[in-house]
C-alpha positions as CSV (number, residue, x, y, z in Angstrom):
1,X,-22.7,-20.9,9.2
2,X,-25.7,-21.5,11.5
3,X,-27.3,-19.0,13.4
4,X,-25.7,-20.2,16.5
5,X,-22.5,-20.4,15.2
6,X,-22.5,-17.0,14.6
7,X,-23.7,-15.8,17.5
8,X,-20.5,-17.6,19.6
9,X,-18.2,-16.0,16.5
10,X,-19.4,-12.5,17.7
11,X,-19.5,-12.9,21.2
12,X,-16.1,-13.8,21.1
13,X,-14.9,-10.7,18.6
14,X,-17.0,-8.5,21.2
15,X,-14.7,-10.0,24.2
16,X,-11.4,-9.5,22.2
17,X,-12.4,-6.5,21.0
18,X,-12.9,-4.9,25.0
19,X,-9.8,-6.3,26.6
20,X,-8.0,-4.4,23.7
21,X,-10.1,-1.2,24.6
22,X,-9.2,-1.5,28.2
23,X,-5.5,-2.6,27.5
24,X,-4.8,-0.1,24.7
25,X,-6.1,3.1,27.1
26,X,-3.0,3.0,28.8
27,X,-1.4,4.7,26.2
28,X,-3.5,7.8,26.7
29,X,-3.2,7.4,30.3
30,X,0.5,7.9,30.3
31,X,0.9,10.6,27.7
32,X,-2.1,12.6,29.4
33,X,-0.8,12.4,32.5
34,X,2.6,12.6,32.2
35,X,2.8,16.8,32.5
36,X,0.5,17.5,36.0
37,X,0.6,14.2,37.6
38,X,4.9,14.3,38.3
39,X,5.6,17.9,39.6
40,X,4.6,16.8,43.4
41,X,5.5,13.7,45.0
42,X,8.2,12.7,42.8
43,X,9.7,16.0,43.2
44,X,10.0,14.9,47.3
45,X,11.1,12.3,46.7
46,X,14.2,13.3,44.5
47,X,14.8,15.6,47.2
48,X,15.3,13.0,49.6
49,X,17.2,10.7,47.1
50,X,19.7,14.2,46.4
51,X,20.5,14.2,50.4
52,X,21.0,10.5,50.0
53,X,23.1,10.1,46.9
54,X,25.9,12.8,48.9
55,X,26.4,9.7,51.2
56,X,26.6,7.4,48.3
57,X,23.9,5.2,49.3
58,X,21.9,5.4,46.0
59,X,23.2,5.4,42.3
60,X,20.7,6.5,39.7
61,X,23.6,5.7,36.6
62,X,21.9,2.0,36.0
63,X,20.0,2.1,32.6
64,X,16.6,1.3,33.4
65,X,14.7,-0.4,30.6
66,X,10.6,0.0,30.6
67,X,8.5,-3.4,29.4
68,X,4.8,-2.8,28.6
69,X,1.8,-4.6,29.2
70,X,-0.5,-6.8,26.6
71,X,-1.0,-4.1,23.5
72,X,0.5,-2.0,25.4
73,X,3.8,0.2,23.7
74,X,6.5,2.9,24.8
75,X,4.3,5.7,25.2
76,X,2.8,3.6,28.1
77,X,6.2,5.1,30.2
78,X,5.1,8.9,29.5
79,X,5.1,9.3,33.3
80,X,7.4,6.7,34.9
81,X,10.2,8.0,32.8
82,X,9.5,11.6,34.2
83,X,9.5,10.6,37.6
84,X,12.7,8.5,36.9
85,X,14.3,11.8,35.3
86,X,13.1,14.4,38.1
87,X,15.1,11.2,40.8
88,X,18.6,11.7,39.1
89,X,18.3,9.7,35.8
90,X,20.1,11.0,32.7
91,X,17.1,10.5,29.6
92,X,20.0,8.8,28.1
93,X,19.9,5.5,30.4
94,X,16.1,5.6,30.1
95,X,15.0,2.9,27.5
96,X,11.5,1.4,26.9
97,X,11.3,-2.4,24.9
98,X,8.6,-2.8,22.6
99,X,7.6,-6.5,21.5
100,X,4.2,-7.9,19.8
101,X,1.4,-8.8,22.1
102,X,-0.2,-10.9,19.7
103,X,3.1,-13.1,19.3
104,X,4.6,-15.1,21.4
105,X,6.2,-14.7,24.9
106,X,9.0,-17.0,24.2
107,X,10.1,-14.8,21.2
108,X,9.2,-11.3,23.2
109,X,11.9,-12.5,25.9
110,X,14.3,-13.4,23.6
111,X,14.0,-10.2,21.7
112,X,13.9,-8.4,25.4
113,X,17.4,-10.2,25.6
114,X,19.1,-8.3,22.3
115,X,17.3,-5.1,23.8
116,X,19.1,-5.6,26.7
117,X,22.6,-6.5,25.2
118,X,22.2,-3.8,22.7
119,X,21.8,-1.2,26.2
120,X,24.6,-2.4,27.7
121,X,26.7,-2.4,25.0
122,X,25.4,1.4,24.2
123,X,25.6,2.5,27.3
124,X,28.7,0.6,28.8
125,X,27.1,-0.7,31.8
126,X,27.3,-4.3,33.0
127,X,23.7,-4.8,34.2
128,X,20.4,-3.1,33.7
129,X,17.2,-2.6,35.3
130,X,13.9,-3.4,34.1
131,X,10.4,-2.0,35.1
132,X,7.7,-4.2,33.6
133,X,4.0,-3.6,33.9
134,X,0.9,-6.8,33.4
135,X,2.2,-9.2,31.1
136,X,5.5,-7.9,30.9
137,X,6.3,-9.3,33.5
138,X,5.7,-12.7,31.5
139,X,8.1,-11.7,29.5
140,X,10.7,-10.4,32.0
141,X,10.4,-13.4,33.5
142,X,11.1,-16.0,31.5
143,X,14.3,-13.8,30.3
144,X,15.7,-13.6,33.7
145,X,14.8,-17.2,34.5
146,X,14.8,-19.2,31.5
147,X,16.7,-17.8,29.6
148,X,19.5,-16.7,32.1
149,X,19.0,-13.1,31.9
150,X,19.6,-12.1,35.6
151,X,23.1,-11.9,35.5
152,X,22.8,-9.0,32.9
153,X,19.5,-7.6,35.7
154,X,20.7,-5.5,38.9
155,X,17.0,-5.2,39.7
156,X,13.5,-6.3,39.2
157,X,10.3,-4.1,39.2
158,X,7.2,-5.9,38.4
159,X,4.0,-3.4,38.7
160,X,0.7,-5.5,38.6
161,X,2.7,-7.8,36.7
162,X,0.7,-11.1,35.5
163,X,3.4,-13.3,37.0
164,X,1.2,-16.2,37.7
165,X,-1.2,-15.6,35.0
166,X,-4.9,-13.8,35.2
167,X,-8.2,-15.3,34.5
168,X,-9.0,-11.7,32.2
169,X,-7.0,-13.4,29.6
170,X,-9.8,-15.6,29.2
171,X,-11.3,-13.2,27.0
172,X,-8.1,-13.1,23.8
173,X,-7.4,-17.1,24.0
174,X,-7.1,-16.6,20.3
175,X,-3.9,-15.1,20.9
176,X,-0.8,-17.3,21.9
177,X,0.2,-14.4,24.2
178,X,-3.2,-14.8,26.1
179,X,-2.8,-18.5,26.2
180,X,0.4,-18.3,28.0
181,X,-1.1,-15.3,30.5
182,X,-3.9,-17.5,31.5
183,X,-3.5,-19.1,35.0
184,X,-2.0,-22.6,35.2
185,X,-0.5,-22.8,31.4
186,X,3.0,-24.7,30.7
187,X,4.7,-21.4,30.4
188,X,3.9,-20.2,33.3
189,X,4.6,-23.4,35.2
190,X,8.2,-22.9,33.4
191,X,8.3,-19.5,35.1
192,X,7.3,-20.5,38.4
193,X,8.5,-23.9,39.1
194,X,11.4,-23.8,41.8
195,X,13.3,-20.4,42.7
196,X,10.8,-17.2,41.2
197,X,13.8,-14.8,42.0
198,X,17.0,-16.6,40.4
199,X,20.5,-15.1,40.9
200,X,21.6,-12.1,42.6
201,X,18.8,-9.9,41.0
202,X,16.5,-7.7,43.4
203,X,13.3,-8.6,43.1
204,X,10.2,-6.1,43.9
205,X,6.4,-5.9,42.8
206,X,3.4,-3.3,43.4
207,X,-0.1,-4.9,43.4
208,X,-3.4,-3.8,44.6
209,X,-7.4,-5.5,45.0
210,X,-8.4,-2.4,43.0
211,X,-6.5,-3.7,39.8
212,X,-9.5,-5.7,37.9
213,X,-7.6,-6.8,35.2
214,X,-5.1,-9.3,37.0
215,X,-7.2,-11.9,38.6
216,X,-6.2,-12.8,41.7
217,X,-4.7,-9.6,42.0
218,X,-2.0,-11.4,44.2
219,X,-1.1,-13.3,40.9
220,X,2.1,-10.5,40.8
221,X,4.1,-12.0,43.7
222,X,6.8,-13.4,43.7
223,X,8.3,-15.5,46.1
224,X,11.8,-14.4,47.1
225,X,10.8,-11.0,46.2
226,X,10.0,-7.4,48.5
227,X,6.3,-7.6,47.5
228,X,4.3,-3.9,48.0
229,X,0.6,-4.0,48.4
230,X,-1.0,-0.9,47.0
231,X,-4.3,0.0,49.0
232,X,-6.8,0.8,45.9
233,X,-4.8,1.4,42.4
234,X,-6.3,0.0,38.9
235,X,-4.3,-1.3,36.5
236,X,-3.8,1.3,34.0
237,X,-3.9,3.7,36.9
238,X,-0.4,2.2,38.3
239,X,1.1,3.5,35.4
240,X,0.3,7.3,36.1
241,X,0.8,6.7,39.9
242,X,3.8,9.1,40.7
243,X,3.5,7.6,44.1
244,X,4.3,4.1,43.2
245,X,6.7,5.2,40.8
246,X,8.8,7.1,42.8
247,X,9.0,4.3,44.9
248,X,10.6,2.2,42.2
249,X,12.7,5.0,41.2
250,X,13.9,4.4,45.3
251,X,14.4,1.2,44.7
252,X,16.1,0.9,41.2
253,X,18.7,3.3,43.3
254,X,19.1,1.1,46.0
């Protein structure tokens, strides 16, 4: 191999090897988090959502399944699944889909799809929630649109989701998962062309300018969807936001 060769070789294992490092700290984040960041604002907030639900405006029984980010995993829900128990939910309709992020998207939304059957059929309820974070919401996405999964969806959360890609996945093209995140790729043409919010589904996402790993950071929008700018939240830091989470707690209920 020639010198320069080599060179390129490690550059790029030096690139893959960072996005990993920033990607896999959300697992920390979340379990460290998850004990002293919940006690305050989400405890309002289910407050306000108990003086609510005695009018029967707000129903907290929909199972509420959690899809991570790129090497991401359940643990990444430490916190959102706290704030979603302290708002009225039973730990029993809380559910978090794992998938691998060095796969492909196209198989991670059809296994999303069993994940979701296989909660509905546990549970007994006719639709489900999901709450996805970066590029799950590739693959949440492509279930609800492709492959028809909105008429099994009552709603859709998508925090800093990579919905129309991000230039950061520059940096693990190795990977067919990165391939599909990057901005302008046939899979997410698929998942944007025409209607972005399909069916009866509710449609939400949380994005901020402070997020540095989805570039544009308005690359989680959706059209036909209630979009929520966050002033200044990173990436990672979205998923220990108790804040943002209680919000879509509020709006899972609604």
């Amino acid at each position: 191999m020639s010198r320069r060769s080599a060179r390129r070789l490690t550059g790029a294992v030096a690139a893959v090897t960072a996005v990993l490092a920033l990607f896999s700290s959300a697992t920390a984040a979340g379990a460290a988090d998850a004990t002293d960041r919940t006690s305050g604002i989400a405890t309002t907030t289910a407050s306000t959502r108990s003086a609510d639900a005695a009018t029967g405006t707000l129903s907290t029984s929909t199972p509420v399944v959690f899809v991570h980010g790129y090497t991401g995993s359940a643990s990444n829900w430490v916190t959102a699944m706290s704030v979603f128990r302290l708002n009225g939910w039973s730990s029993s309709n809380l559910f978090a889909y794992e998938y691998n992020s060095y796969g492909n998207n196209i198989t991670n939304a059809q296994g999303l799809a069993t994940f979701v059957n296989n909660v509905k059929s546990r549970t007994g309820a006719s639709k489900v929630a999901l709450v996805n974070h970066s590029m799950g919401g590739l693959v949440s996405q492509y279930y609800l649109k492709v492959l028809g999964g909105n008429t099994s969806v009552s709603h859709l959360a998508s925090i800093a989701g990579a919905n129309h890609g991000t230039t950061y996945a520059s940096a693990c093209l190795v990977y067919t998962t990165c391939q599909q995140m990057y901005p302008g790729s046939s899979f997410i043409a698929q998942i944007t062309s025409g209607d972005e919010t399909p069916g009866s589904t509710k449609y939400a996402t949380w994005y901020s300018p402070c997020d540095g790993v989805i570039i544009p950071y308005t690359s989680t929008r959706l059209d036909g969807a209630t979009n929520n700018p966050v002033a200044c939240q990173t990436h990672i830091g979205f998923l220990t936001d108790t804040s943002v989470l209680g919000d879509i707690a509020d709006f899972v209920a609604s």
